[in-house]
C-alpha positions as CSV (number, residue, x, y, z in Angstrom):
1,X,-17.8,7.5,5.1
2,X,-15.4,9.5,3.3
3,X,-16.7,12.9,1.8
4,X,-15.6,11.8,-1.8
5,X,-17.0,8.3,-1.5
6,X,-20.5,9.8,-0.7
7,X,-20.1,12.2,-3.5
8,X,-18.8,8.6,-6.1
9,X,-22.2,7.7,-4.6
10,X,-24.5,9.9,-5.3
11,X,-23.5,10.1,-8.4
12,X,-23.6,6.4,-9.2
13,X,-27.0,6.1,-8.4
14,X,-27.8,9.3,-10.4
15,X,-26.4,7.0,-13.0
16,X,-28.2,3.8,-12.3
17,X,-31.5,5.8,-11.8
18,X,-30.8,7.5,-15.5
19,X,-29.9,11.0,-14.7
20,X,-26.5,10.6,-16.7
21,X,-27.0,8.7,-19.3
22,X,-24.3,6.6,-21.5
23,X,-22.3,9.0,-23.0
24,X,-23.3,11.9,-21.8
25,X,-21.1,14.3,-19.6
26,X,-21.5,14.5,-16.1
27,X,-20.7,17.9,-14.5
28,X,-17.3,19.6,-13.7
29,X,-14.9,19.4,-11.4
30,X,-15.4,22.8,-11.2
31,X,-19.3,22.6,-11.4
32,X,-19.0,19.6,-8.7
33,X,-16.9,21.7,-6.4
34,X,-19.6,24.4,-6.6
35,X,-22.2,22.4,-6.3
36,X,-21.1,20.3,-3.4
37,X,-18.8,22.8,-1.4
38,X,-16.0,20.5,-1.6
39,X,-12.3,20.7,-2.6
40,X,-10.9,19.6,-6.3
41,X,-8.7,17.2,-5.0
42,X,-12.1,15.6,-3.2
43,X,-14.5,15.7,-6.1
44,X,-10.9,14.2,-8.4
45,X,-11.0,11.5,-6.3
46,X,-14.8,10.8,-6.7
47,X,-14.4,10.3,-10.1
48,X,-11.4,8.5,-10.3
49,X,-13.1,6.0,-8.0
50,X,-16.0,5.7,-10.4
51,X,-13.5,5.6,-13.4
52,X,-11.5,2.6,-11.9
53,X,-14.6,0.9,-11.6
54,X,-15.8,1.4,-14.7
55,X,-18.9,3.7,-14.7
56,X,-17.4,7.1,-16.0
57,X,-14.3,7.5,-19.0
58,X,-12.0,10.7,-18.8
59,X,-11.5,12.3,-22.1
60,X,-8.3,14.7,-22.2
61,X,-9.5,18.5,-22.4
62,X,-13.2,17.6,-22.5
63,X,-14.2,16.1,-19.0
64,X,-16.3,12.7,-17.6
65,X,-18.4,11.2,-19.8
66,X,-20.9,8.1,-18.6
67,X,-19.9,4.5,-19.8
68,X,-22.2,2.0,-20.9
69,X,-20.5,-0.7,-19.4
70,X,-18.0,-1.7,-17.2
71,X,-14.1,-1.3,-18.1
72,X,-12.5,-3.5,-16.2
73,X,-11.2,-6.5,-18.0
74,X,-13.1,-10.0,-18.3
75,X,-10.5,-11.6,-15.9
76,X,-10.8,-9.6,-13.4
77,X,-9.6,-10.5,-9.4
78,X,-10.5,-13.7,-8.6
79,X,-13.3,-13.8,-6.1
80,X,-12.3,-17.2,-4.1
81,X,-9.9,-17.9,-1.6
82,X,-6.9,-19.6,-2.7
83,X,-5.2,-22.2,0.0
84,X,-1.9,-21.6,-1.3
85,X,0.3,-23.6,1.4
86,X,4.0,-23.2,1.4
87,X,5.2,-20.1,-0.3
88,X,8.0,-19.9,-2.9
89,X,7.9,-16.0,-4.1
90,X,11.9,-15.0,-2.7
91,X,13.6,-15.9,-5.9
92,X,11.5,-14.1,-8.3
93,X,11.7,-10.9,-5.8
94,X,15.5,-11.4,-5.5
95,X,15.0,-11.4,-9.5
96,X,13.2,-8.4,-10.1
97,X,14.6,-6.3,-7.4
98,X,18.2,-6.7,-8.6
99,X,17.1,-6.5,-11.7
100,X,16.1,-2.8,-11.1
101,X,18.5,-1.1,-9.1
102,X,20.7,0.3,-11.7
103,X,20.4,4.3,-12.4
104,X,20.0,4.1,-15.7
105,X,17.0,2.6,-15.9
106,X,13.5,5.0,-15.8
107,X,12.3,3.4,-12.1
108,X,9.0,2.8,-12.8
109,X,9.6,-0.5,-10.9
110,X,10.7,0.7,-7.8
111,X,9.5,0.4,-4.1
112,X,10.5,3.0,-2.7
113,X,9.6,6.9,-3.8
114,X,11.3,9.4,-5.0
115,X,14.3,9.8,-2.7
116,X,14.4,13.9,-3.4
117,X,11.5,14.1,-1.8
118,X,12.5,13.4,1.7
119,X,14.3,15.9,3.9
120,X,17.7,15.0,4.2
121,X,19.2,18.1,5.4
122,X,17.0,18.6,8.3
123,X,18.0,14.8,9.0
124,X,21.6,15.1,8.8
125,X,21.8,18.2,11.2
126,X,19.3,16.5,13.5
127,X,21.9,13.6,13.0
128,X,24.8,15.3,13.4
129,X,23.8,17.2,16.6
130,X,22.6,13.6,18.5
131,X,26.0,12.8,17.8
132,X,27.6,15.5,19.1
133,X,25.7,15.0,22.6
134,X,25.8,11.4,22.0
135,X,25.8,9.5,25.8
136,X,27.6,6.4,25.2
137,X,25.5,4.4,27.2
138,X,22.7,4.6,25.2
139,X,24.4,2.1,23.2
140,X,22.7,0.1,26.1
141,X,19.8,2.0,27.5
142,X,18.5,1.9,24.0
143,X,18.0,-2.0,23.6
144,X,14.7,-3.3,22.7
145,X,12.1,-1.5,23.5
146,X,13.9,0.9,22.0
147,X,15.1,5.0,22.8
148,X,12.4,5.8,25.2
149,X,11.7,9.5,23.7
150,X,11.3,8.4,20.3
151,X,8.4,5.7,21.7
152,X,6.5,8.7,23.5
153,X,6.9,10.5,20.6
154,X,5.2,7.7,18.1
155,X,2.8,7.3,21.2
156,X,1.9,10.9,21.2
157,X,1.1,10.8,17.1
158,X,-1.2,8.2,17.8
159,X,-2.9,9.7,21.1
160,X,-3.7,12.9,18.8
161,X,-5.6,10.3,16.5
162,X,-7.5,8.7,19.4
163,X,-5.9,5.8,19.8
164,X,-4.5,4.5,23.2
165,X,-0.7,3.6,22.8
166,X,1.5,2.5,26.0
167,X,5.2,4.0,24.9
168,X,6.0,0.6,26.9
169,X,4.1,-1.4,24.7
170,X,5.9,0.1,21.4
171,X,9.0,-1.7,20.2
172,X,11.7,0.4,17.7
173,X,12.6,-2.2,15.0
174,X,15.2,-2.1,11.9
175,X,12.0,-1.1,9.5
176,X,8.4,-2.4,9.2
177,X,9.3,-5.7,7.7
178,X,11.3,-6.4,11.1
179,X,8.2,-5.2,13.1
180,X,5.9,-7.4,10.9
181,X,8.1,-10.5,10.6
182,X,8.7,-10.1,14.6
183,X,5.0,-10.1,15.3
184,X,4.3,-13.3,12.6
185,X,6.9,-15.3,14.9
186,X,5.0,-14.3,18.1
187,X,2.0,-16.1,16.6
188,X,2.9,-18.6,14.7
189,X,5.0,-22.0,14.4
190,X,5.7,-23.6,11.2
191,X,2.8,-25.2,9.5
192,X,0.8,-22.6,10.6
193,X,-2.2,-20.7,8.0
194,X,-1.8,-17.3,7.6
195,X,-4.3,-15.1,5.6
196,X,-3.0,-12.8,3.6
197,X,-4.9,-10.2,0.7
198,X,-4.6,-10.9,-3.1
199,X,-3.0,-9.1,-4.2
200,X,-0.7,-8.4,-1.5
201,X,2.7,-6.9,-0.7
202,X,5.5,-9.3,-1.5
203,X,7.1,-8.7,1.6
204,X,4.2,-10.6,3.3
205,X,5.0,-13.8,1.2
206,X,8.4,-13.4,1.8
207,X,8.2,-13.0,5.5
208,X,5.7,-16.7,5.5
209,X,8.1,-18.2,3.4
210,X,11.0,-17.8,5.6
211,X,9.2,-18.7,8.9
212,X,7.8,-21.8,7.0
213,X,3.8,-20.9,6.9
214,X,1.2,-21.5,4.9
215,X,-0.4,-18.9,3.3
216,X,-4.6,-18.0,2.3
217,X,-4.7,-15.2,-0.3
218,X,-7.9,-13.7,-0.1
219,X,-9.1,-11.3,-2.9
220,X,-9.4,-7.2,-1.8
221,X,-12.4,-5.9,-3.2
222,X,-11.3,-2.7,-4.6
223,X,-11.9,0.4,-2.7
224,X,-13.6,-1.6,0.0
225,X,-10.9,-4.3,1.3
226,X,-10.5,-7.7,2.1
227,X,-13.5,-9.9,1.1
228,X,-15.2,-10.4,4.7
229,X,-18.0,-13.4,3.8
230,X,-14.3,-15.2,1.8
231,X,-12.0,-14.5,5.0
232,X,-14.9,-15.8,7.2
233,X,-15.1,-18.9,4.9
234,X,-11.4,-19.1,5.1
235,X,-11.4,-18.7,9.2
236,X,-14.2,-22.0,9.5
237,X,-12.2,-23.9,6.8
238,X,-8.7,-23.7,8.5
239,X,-6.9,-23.4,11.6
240,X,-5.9,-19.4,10.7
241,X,-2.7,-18.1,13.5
242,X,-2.9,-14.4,12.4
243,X,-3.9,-12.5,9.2
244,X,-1.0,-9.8,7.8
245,X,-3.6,-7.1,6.4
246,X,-3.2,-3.4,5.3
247,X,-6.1,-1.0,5.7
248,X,-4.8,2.3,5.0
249,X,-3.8,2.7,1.2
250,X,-3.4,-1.1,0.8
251,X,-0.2,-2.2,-1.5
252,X,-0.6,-2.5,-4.2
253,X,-3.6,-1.5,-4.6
254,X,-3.4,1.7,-2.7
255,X,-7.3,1.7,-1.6
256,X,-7.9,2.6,2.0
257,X,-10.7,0.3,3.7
258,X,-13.9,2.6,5.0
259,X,-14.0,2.8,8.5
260,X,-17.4,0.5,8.8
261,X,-15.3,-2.2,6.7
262,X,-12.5,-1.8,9.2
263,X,-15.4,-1.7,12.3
264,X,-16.7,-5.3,10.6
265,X,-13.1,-6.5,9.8
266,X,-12.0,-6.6,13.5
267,X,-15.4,-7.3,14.8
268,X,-15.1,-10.8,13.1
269,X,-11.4,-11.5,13.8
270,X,-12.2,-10.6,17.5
271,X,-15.1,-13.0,17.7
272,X,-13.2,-15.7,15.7
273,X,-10.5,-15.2,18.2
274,X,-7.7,-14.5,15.0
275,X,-4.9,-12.0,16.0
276,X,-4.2,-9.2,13.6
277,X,-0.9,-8.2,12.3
278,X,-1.5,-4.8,10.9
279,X,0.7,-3.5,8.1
280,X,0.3,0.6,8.2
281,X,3.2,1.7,6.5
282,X,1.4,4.3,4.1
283,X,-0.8,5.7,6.9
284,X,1.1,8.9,6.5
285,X,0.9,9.6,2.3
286,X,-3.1,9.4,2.4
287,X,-4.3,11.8,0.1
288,X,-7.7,12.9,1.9
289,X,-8.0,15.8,4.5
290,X,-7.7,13.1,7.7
291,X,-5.0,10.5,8.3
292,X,-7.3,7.4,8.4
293,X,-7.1,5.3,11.4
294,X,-5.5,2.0,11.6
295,X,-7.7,-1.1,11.9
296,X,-6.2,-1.6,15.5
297,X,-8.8,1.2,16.6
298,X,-11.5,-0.9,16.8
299,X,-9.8,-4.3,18.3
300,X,-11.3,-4.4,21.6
301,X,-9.8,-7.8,22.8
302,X,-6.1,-6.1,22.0
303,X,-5.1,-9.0,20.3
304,X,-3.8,-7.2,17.3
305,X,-0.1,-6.0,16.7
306,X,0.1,-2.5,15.0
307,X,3.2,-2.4,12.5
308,X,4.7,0.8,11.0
309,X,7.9,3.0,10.2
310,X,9.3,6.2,9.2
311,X,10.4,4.6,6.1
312,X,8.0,5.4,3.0
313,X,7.3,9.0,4.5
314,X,10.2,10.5,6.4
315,X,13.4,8.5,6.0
316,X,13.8,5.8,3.8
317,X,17.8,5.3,4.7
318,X,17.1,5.3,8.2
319,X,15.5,2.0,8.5
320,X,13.6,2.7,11.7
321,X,10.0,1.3,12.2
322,X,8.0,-0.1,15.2
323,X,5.3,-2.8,16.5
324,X,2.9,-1.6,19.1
325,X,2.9,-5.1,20.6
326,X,0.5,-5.1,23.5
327,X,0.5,-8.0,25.7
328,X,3.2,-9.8,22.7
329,X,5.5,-6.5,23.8
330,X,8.0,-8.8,26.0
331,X,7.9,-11.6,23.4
332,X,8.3,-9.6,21.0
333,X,11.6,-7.8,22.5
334,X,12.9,-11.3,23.5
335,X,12.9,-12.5,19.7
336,X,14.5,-9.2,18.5
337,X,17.4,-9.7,21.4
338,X,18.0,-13.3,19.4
339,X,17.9,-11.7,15.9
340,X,19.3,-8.0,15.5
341,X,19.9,-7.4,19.1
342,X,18.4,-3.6,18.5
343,X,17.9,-0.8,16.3
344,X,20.3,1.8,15.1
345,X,20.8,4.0,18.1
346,X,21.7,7.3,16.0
347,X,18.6,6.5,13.7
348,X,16.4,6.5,16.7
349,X,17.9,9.8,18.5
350,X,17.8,11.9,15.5
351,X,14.1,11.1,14.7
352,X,13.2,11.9,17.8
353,X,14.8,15.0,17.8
354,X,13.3,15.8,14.5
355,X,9.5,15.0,16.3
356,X,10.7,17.0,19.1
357,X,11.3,20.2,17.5
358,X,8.6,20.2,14.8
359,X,7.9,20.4,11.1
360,X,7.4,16.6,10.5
361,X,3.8,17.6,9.5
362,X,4.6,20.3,7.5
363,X,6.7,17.9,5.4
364,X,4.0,15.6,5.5
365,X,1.6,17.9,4.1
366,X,4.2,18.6,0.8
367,X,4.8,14.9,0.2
368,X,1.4,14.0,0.0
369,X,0.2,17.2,-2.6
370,X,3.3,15.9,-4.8
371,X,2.7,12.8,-4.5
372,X,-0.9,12.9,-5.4
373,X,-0.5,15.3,-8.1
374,X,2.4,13.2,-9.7
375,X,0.6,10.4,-9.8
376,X,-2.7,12.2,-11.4
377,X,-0.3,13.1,-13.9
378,X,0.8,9.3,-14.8
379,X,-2.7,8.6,-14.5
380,X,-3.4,10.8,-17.0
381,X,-0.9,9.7,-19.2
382,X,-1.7,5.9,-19.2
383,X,-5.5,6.4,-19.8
384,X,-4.1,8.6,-22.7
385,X,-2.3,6.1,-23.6
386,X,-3.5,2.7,-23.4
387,X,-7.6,3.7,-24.3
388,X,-10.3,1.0,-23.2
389,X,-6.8,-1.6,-22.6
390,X,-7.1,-1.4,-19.1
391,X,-8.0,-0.9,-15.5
392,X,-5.6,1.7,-13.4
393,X,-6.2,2.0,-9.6
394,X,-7.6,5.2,-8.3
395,X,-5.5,5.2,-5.1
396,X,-6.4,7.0,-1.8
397,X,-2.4,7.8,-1.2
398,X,1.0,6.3,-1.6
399,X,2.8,6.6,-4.8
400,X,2.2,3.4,-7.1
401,X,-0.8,2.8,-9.5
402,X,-1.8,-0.8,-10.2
403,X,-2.6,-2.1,-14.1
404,X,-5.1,-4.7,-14.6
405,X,-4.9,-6.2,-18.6
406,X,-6.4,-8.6,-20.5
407,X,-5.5,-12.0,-19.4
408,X,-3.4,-12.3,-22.0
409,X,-0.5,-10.0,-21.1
410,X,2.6,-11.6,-19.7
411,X,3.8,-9.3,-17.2
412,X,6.6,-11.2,-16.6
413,X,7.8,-11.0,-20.1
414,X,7.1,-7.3,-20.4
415,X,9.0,-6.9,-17.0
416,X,12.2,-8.2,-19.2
417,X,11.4,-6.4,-22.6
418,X,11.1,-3.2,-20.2
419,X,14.9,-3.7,-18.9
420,X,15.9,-4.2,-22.0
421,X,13.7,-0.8,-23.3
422,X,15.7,1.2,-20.9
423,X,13.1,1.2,-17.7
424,X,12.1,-0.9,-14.7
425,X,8.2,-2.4,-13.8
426,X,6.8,-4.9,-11.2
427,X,5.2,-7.3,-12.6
428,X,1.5,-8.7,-11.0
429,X,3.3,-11.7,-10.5
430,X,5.3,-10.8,-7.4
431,X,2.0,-9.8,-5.5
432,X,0.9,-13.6,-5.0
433,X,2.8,-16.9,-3.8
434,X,0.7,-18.5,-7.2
435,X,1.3,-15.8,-10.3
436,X,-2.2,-14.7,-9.9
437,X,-1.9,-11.2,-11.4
438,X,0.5,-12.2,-13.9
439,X,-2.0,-9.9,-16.1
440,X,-1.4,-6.9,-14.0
441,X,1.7,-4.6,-13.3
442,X,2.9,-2.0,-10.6
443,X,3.9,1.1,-11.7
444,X,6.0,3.6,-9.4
445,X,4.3,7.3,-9.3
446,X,6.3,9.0,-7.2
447,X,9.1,10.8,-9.8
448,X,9.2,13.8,-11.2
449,X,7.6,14.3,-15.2
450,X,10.6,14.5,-18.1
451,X,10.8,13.3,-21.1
452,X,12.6,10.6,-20.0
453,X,9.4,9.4,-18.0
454,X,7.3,10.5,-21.1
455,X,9.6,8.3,-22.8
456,X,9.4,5.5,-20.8
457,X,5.3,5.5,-20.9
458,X,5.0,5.3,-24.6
459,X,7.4,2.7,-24.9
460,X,5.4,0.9,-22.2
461,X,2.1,1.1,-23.8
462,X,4.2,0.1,-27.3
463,X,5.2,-3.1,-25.7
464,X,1.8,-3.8,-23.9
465,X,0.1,-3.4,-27.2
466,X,2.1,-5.9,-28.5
467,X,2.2,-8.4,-26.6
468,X,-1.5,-8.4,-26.8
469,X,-1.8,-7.9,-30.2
470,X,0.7,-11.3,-30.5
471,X,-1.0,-13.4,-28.1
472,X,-3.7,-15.9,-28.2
473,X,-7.1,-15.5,-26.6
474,X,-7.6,-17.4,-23.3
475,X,-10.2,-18.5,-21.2
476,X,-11.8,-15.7,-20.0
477,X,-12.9,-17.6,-16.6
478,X,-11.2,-16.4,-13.4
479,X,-8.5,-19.2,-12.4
């Protein structure tokens, strides 16, 4: 178990055995750190785990103080498996991604992170220089699998972690959605159940509705994962193909799954003889002192298909990812041949050049202290903000925070009254094939504090009190 989760803990039981009682102020970060031996940004995260689930409140300038009760709202994720079938999410993405992309708006809706913070003059020299020594026939030679120096180089990264990886057995893809919608084809045909978490990343629904699937969302408990006795339930109740599954800062809730969770996890997909397609796109913006393995670590039958890219961490524009495919390695080339024939050659040779000469980790290191105090700082600001309104995620990395509401809030209408307001949101709605979390939102973390931002936070919480003050009061029961 994570150092700060034993420290969220042991003070939670110092809680529930009356140490701390309501109201009353729990010790310093500082005092914590002293106490403990551990780092700030390890004790923070402590604490913001208990405060998103309710047991502590953070008052500006004066510290954590004891709740007397839970924050989150009534409705709060539903704890049942929904059989959704077919899937019909594309539109509404198509909607709300378009609907964003201009620069004028404050992104606070965006996917992708702040592009500054990526280093694109190293890339374009490492760029430029492949090009120079470019060997036309690697036009050719680098065909699915892929340029052979960048898989030994992704193969490497993972032998430093402990995990096994065959460079043969690695395929270069255009991004992780090609790696994950390449391995969903491998193991499924239409008509098939796929399990996916709820809330999940759009992408996931988008990928089953185009290869014709049916999808199970099953609710993440937060800051533990998937729901194992619901998944189980779900495995004995239908014929499940594969489940597409995150457990390293999940999206959007950006909790990473404890390593016994991810032990039990595989343990019961192995012995229900259901493959894995692992989504592990923000293993590298984890904001604890270890990159957390990937589920795949613990998948003794090698049934499961490990899916990543350089993409949220290294090179957005680049579009290179891969699938460590296993025994589906072939297949898995075979479909890509029939699809996008291969990956962008130059994209390949100048990120392996850039892992070849050094300084990935170093940039690495920066993105994830900016990132993690960036979004401490929006944090801040919407507990400011929107007081005893709402549940914000207290994520283990990446760059988005997710808000939970009153059932009442209409994301989807806010998402519009937000365009017009002069900034961008994702509504809860996109993050399930049945408008589950319509009540929730997904805000982007990852850009820089200015007044514009400021700005664009007040008007937020202006229009979320609103809409709530406006709207009737609906059954509290989870749908």
């Amino acid at each position: 178990m994570s150092l700060y989760r034993q420290l969220a803990d042991r003070l939670q039981q110092q809680i529930e055995a009356g140490v701390w009682q309501p109201g009353e102020r729990i010790p310093s970060i500082r005092q914590s750190c002293k106490t403990h031996g551990l780092s700030p940004m390890t004790v923070l995260q402590a604490y913001q785990l208990l405060e998103s689930q309710g047991r502590i409140l953070a008052r500006p300038q004066s510290g954590y103080y004891v709740k007397a009760a839970p924050s989150r709202p009534a409705a709060s994720l539903p704890q049942q498996a929904h059989y959704s079938g077919s899937v019909d999410i594309n539109d509404l993405v198509f909607e709300v991604l378009q609907a964003s992309k201009s620069r004028g708006l404050v992104p606070l809706g965006m996917s992708v992170a702040d592009p500054t913070l990526f280093p694109h003059p190293q890339l374009g020299r490492a760029l430029a220089s492949c090009m120079r020594r470019l060997d036309p026939f690697s036009t050719v030679a680098d065909l699915p699998p892929g340029n052979e120096a960048l898989r030994r180089a992704i193969a490497q990264r993972y032998a430093s972690e402990g995990l096994a990886v065959d460079p043969q057995q690695i395929i270069i893809t255009t991004g992780a959605m090609e790696a994950l919608s390449l391995s969903l084809q491998v193991l499924t045909e239409p008509g098939d159940w796929v399990v996916v978490e709820s809330p999940t990343f759009y992408g996931a629904l988008q990928a089953i509705e185009r290869l014709k699937l049916n999808a199970v969302e099953i609710p993440v408990i937060p800051g533990v994962g998937i729901d194992l006795a619901l998944l189980e339930e779900a495995l004995v109740q239908r014929p499940i193909k594969a489940c597409w599954l995150m457990g390293n800062v999940q999206h959007p809730l950006g909790h990473t799954m404890p390593d016994e969770h991810k032990q039990a996890l595989m343990a019961l997909l192995n012995r229900r003889g259901v493959a894995l397609v692992e989504d592990d796109v923000y293993a590298e913006v984890y904001f604890g002192r270890e990159r957390p393995r990937p589920i795949k670590y613990w998948d003794t039958r090698g049934e499961s298909l490990l899916c990543s890219s350089f993409s949220k961490c290294l090179a957005p524009g680049f579009r290179v990812g891969w699938v460590v495919a296993g025994r589906h390695a072939e297949r898995v080339q075979r479909l890509q041949l029939m699809s996008t024939l291969s990956t962008n050659v130059p994209s390949q040779l100048a990120l392996a050049e850039m892992l070849r000469q050094g300084g990935v980790d170093a940039h690495f290191r920066r993105l994830r202290h900016t990132l993690a105090q960036r979004q401490q700082q929006m944090r801040a600001a919407l507990l400011r903000l929107l007081p005893g309104e709402v549940s914000i995620s207290s994520p283990d990395g990446g760059y988005f925070l997710w808000l939970e509401f009153d059932p009442r809030l209409d994301s989807r209408a806010l998402h519009a009254r937000a365009l017009a307001s002069g900034f961008s949101l994702a509504p809860g709605a996109l993050f399930s094939s049945k408008g589950l979390h319509n009540h929730c939102l997904r805000l982007n973390s990852s850009h820089p504090w200015s007044e514009q931002l400021e700005a664009a936070l007040t008007r937020l919480a202006e229009l979320i009190h609103q809409q709530l003050d406006t709207a009737p009061v609906k059954d509290q029961k989870a749908p």
